[in-house]
C-alpha positions as CSV (number, residue, x, y, z in Angstrom):
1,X,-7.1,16.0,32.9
2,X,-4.2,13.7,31.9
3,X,-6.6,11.5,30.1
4,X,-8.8,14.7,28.1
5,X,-5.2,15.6,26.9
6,X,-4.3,12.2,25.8
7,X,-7.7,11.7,23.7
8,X,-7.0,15.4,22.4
9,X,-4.3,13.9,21.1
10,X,-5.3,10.8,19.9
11,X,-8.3,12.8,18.4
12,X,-5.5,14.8,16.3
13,X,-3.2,12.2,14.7
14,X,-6.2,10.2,13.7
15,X,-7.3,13.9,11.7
16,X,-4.2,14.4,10.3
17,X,-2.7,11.5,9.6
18,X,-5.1,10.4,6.8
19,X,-4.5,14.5,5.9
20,X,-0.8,14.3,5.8
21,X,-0.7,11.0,4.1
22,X,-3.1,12.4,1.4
23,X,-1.1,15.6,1.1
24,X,2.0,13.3,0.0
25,X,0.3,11.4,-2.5
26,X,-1.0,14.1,-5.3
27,X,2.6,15.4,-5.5
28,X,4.0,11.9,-5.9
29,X,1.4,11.2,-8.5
30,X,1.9,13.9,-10.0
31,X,6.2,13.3,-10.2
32,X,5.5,9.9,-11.8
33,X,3.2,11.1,-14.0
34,X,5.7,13.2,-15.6
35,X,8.5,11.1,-15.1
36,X,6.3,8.8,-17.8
37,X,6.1,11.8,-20.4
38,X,9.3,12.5,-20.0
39,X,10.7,8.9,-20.2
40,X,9.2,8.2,-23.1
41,X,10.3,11.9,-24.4
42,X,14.0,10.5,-24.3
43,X,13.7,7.5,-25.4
44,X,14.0,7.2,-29.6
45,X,10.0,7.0,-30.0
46,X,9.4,9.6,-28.1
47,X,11.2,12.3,-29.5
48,X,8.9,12.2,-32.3
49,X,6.2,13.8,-29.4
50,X,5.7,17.6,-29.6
51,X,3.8,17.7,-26.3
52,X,6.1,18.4,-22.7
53,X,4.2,17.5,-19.1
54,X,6.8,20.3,-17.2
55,X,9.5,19.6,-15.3
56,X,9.8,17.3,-12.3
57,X,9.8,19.6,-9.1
58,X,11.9,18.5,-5.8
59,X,9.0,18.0,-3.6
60,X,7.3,15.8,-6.2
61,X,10.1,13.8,-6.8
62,X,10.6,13.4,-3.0
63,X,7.5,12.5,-2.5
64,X,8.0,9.1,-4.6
65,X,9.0,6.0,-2.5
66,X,9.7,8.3,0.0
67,X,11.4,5.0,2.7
68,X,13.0,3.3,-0.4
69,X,10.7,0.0,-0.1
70,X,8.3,0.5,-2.8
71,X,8.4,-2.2,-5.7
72,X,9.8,-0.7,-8.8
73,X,7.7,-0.2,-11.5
74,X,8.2,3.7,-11.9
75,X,11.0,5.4,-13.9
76,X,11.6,7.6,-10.9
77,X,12.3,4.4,-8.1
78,X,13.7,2.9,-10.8
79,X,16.4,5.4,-11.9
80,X,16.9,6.2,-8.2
81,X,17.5,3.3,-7.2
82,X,19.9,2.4,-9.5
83,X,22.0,5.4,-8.7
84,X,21.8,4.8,-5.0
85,X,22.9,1.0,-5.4
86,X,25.5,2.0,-8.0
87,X,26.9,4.9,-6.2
88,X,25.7,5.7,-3.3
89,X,29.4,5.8,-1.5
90,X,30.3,8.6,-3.9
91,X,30.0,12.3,-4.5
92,X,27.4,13.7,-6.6
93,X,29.5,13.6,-9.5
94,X,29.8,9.6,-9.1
95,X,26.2,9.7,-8.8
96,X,25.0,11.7,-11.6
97,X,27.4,9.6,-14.0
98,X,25.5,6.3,-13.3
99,X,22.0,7.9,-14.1
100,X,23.5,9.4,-17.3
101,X,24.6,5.8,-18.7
102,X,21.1,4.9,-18.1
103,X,19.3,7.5,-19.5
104,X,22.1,7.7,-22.5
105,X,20.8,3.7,-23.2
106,X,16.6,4.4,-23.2
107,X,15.7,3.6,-26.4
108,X,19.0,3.7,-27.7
109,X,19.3,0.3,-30.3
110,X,19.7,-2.9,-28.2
111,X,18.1,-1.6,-24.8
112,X,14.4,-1.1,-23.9
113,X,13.1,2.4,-24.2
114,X,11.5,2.2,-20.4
115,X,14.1,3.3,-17.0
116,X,13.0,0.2,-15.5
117,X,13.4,-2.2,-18.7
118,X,16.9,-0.5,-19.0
119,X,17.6,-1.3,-15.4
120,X,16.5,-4.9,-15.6
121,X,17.6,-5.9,-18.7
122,X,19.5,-9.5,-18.8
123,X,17.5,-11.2,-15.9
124,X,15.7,-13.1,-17.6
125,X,19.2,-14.7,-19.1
126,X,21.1,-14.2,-15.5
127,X,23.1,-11.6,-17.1
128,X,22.2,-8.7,-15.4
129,X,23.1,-5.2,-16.9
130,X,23.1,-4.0,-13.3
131,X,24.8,-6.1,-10.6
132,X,22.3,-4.5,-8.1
133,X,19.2,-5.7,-9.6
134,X,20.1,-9.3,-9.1
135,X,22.7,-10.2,-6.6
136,X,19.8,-12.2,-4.2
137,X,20.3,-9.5,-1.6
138,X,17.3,-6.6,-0.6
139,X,17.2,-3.4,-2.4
140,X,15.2,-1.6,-0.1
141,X,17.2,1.4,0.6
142,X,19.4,1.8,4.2
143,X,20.5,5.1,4.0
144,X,17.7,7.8,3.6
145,X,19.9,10.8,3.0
146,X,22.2,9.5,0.3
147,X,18.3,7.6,-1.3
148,X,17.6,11.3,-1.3
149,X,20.2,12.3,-2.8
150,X,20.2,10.1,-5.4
151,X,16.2,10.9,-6.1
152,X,17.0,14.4,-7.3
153,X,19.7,13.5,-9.5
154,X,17.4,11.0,-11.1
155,X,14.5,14.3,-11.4
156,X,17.8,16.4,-12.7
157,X,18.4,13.6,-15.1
158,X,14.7,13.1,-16.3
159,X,14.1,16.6,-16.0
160,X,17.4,16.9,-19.0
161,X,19.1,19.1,-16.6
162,X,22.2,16.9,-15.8
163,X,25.4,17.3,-17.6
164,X,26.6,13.8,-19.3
165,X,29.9,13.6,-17.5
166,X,30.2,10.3,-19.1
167,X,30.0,11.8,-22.6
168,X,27.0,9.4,-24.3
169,X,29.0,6.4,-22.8
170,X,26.7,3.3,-22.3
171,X,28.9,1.1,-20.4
172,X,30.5,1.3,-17.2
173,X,32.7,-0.6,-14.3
174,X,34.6,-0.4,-11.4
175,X,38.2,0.3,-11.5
176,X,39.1,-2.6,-9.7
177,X,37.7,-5.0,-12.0
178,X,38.9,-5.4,-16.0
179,X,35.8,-6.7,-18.0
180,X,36.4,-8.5,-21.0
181,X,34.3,-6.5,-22.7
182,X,35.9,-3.1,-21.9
183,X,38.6,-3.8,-24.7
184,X,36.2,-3.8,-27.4
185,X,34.7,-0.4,-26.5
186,X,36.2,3.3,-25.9
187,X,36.3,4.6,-23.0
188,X,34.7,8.4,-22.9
189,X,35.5,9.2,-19.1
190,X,36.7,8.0,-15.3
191,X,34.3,9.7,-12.5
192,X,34.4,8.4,-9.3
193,X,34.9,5.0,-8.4
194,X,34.2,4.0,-12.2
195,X,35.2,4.1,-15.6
196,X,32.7,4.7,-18.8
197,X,32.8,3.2,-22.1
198,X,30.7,3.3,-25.6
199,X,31.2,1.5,-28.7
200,X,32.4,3.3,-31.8
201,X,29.2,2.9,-33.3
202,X,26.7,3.5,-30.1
203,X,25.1,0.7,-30.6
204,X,25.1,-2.2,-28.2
205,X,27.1,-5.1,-29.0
């Protein structure tokens, strides 16, 4: 008897796992799909486009990366990630400032007009825009609540439903560091654990 009920079970993971792996898929596809549109939407080219895919849902955008170990090559991991590694030890305010600064710089003269070129921009040089992105050490995600977390701020942020807190700044740091740099811009606001900057023209420097 022990045994029937042991194959029954077997029997039903094999049938619905496939099924529930399936299920997740469409919806993630679906997320990335419009995070694409709407990417290139805010960015300077894109505003020229008449055309809107709809706004990201939450189970769609929860269904992307969904154990924070896929590579990044979406504007939805991409932006999520960046928030998490940024901020993930602060509130949502903290967190929603980060993904404004990156979304205020897409396509915005002197940055790419993709979330991930924003987000890697400088490699290439070693000069990092984001400390995250090339410190050496993993970025697969370690906390899956505060990953979460910083997902639907990202499909707030795509979806243009997130306040700028930062006020169009492009530029941001810790408050325990003093950046050269931070003298030649203005700052536009302190939120969290960081303080936000632009320069008087909005252009990069």
């Amino acid at each position: 008897m022990y045994r029937f009920l042991m194959a029954i079970g077997i029997a039903a993971v094999l049938i619905a796992g496939p099924a529930g792996a399936a299920a997740q898929t469409p919806k993630a596809e679906v997320a990335e799909n419009k995070a694409k549109t709407l990417e290139r939407l805010a960015s300077s080219e894109g505003n020229r486009e008449s055309a809107s895919p709809g706004i990201i849902t939450r189970t769609e955008v929860q269904a992307v990366d969904p154990a924070g170990k896929e590579p990044l090559d979406d504007a939805i991991t991409c932006l999520a990630r960046t928030i998490y590694w940024e901020a993930k030890g602060e509130n949502a305010a903290g967190m929603e400032a980060i993904a404004s600064v990156v979304m205020n710089r897409l396509g915005n003269e002197g940055f790419p007009d993709t979330i991930c070129g924003v987000v890697r921009q400088g490699r290439e040089k070693g000069e990092c825009q984001f400390s995250w992105w090339c410190d050496g050490r993993p970025d697969d995600v370690e906390e899956e609540g505060r990953y979460a977390a910083a997902k639907e701020i990202a499909r707030k942020a795509l979806n243009r439903q997130l306040e700028d807190r930062t006020h169009g700044a492009l530029y941001f740091h810790q408050r325990k560091v003093s950046p050269e740099w931070a003298g030649k811009y203005t700052r536009t606001a302190e939120v969290g654990d960081h303080l936000f900057y632009k320069p008087q023209n909005n252009k990069a420097k």
